[in-house]
Structure formats: structure tokens, C-alpha cells
SERO-4910 file (N, C-alpha, C, O; in steps of 0.05 Angstrom, whole numbers):
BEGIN
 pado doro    nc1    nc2    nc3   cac1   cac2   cac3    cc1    cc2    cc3    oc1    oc2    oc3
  Unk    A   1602   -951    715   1577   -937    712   1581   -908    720   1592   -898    740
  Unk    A   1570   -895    698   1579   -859    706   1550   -853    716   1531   -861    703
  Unk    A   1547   -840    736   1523   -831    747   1528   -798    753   1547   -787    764
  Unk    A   1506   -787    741   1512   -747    740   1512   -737    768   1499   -750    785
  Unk    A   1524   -719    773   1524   -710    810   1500   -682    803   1500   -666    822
  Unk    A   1486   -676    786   1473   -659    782   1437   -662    789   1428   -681    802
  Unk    A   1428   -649    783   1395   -656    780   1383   -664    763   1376   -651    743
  Unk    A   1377   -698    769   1367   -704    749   1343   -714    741   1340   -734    755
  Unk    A   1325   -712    728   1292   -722    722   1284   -752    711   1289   -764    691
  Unk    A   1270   -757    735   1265   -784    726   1234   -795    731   1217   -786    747
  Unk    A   1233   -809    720   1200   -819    701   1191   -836    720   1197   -860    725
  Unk    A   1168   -811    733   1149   -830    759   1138   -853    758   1135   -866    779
  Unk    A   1131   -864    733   1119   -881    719   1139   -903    716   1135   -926    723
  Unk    A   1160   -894    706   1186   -926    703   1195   -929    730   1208   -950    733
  Unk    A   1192   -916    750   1209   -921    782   1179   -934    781   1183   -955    769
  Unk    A   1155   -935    787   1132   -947    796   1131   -984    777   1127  -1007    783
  Unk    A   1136   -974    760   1138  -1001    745   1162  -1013    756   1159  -1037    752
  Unk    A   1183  -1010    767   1199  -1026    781   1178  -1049    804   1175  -1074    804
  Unk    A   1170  -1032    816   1160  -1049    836   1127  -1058    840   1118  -1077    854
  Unk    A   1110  -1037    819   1083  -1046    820   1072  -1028    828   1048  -1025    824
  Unk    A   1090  -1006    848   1079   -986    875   1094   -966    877   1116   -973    887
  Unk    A   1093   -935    870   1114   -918    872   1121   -911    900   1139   -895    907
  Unk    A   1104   -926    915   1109   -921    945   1133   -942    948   1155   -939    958
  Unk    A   1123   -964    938   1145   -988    936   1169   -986    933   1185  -1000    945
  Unk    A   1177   -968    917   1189   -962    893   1212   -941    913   1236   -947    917
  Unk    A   1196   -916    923   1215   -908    939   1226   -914    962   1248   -906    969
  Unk    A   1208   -931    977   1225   -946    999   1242   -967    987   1254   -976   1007
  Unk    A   1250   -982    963   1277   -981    961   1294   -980    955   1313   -994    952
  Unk    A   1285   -950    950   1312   -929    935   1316   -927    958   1337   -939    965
  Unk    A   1300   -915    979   1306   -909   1008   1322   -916   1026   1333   -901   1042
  Unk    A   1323   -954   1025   1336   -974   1041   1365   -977   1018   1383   -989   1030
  Unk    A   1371   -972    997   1393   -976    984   1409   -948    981   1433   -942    978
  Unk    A   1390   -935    984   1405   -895    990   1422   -897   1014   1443   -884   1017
  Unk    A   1411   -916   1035   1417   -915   1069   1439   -929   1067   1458   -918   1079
  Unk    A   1447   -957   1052   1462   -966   1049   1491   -958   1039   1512   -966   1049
  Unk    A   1488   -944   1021   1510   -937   1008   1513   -908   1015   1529   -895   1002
  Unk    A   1502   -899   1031   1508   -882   1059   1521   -887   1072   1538   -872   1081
  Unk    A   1518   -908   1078   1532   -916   1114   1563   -933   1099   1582   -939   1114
  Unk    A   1564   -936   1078   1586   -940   1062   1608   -919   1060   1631   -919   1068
  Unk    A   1595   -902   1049   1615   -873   1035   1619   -865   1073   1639   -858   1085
  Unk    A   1603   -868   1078   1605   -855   1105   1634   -866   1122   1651   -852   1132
  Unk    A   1634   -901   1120   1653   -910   1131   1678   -911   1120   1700   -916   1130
  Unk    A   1671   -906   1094   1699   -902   1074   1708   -872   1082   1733   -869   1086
  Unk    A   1695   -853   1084   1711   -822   1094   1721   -828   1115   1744   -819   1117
  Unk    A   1712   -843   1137   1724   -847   1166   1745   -858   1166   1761   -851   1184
  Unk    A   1754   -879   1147   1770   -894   1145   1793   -872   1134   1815   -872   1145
  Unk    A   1790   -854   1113   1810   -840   1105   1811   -819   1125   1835   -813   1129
  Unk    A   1795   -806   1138   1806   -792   1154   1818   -801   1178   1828   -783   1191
  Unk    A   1820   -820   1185   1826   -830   1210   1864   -833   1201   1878   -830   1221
  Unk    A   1877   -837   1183   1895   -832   1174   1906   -808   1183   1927   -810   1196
  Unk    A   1895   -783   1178   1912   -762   1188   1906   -757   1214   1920   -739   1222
  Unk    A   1888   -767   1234   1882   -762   1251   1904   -754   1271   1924   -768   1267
  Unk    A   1907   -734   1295   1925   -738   1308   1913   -745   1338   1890   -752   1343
  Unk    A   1935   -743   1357   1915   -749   1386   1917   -711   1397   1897   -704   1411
  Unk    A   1934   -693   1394   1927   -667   1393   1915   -655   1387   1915   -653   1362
  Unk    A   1901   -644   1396   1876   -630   1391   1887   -598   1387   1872   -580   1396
  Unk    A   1915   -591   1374   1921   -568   1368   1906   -555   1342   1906   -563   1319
  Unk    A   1890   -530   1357   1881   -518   1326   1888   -509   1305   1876   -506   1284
  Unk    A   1909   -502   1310   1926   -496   1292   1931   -520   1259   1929   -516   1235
  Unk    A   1939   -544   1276   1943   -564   1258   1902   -574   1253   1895   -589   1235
  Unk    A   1888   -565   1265   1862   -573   1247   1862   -555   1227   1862   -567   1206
  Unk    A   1863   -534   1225   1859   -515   1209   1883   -517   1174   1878   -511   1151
  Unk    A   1906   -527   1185   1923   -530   1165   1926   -553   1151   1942   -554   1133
  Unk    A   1909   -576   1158   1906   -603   1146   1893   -606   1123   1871   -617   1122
  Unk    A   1911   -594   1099   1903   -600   1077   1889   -622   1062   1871   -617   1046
  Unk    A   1899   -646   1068   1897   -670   1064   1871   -684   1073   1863   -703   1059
  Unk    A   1856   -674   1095   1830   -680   1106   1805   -664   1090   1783   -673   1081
  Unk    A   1817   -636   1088   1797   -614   1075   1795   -629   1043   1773   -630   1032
  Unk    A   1819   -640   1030   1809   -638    999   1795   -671   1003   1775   -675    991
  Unk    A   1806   -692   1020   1793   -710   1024   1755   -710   1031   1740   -729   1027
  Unk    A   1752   -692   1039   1722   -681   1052   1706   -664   1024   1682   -662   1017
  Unk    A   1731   -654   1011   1711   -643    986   1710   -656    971   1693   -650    953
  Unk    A   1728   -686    967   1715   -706    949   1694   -715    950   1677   -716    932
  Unk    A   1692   -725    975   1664   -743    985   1639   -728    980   1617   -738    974
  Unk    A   1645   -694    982   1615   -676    978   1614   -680    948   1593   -685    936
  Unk    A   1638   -677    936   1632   -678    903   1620   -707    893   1618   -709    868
  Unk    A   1614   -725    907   1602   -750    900   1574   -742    893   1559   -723    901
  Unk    A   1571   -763    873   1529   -758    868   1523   -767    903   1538   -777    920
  Unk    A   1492   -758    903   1479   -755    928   1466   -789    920   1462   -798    898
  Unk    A   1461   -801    947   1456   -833    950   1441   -842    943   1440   -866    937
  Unk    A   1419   -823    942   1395   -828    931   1392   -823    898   1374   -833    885
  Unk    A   1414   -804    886   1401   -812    865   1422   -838    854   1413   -851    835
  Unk    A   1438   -842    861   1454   -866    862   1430   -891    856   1422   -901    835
  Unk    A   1421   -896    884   1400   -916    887   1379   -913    869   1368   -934    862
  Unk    A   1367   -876    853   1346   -889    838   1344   -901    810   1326   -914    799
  Unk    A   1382   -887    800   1395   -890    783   1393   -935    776   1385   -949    757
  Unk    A   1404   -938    797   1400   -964    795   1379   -978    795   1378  -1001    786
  Unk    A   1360   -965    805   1335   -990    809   1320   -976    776   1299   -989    771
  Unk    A   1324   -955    754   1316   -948    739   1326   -968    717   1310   -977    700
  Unk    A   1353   -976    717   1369   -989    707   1369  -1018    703   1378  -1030    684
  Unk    A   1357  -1027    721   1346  -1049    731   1379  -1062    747   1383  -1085    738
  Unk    A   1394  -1057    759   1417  -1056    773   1412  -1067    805   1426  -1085    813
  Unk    A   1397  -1058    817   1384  -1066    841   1370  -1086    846   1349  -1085    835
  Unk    A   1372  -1104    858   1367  -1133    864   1340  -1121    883   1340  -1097    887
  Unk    A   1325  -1132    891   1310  -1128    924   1288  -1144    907   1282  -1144    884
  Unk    A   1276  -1164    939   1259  -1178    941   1234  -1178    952   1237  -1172    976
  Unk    A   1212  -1181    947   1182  -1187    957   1172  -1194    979   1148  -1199    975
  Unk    A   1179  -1198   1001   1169  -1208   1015   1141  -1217   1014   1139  -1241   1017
  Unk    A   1127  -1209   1013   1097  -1224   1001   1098  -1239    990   1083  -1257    997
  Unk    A   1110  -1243    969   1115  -1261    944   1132  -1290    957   1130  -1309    942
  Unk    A   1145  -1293    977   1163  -1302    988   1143  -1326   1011   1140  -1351   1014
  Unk    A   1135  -1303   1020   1117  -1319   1045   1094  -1328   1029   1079  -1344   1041
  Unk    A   1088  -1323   1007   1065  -1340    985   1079  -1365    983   1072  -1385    994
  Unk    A   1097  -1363    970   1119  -1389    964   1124  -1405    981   1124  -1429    976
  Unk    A   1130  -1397   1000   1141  -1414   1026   1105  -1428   1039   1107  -1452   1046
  Unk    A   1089  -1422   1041   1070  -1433   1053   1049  -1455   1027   1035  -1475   1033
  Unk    A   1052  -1447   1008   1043  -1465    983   1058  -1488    992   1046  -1505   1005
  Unk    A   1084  -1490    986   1105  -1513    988   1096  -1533   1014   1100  -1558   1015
  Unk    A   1080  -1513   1039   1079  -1529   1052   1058  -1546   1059   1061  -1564   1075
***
């Protein structure tokens, strides 16, 4: 899936029909923005922790090529949120009702 890293416009009306509620709708782009946040987030840590040294010489912060172009990848990524709205427009995004759930579960009983 190619998703644009640019600015892109999207139809208040088809994100609201996802969920019934455009309030709905952005809390969970919101909770799947956060997610794949705390992802990319742990995936840079993970690559930087590679060059990491236990010296704290500045010299070698300053000359660590390898961290800097690593750090300008991750900025060159699309932003999480439009990631997340990309998908829930798409219909790509799974997420569940809770209302709808606890209807179900108490009928049955």
C-alpha cells in the first residue's frame, strides 16, 4: 500500500460514515495513529541502538552518519495519522463497538 507523505484532503462525510460519528471516526484514527507511533517509534530505537556507543564523545555524535540518515528516514515517513485515516477510509482498519458488543452479550443472556 503506497500512502502520500504530503497533504492530503479527505471527505468529512466518508471518515463519518465509517463509524456513524465523525467524532467516532477520529478517535480511531486517533487510537491507530498512537499505535503505529509507538511502532515506528520502537523500530528507530531499535536501529539506533545499533550504533549506539557507551562514550559519550562529541565528536563521534556529531560524525555518525549512519544515525543522522537513519533519523531522516523515519522523518521522511507519512505522518501516523494520516496513515491511520488512510486506512479507516479504505476500509483497512478493523475496530469494534463496544456498545454494540455489550448489546450482544446481555441479549444472549
Amino acid at each position: 500500500m503506497k500512502i502520500k507523505s504530503k497533504i492530503t484532503h479527505l471527505n468529512v462525510d466518508e471518515i463519518a460514515s465509517k463509524t456513524g460519528n465523525i467524532y467516532k471516526s477520529v478517535r480511531v484514527i486517533g487510537k491507530r495513529a498512537r499505535q503505529l507511533s509507538a511502532t515506528q517509534k520502537e523500530e528507530l530505537n531499535e536501529k539506533l541502538a545499533e550504533f549506539a556507543s557507551d562514550v559519550d564523545n562529541l565528536e563521534e555524535v556529531f560524525e555518525n552518519r549512519e544515525q543522522i540518515e537513519i533519523s531522516r528516514y523515519f522523518e521522511r515517513l507519512p505522518k501516523s495519522t494520516t496513515i491511520a485515516s488512510e486506512e479507516l477510509v479504505n476500509d483497512e482498519l478493523f475496530f469494534r463497538k463496544p456498545q454494540e458488543e455489550d448489546k450482544d452479550i446481555s441479549e444472549n443472556l
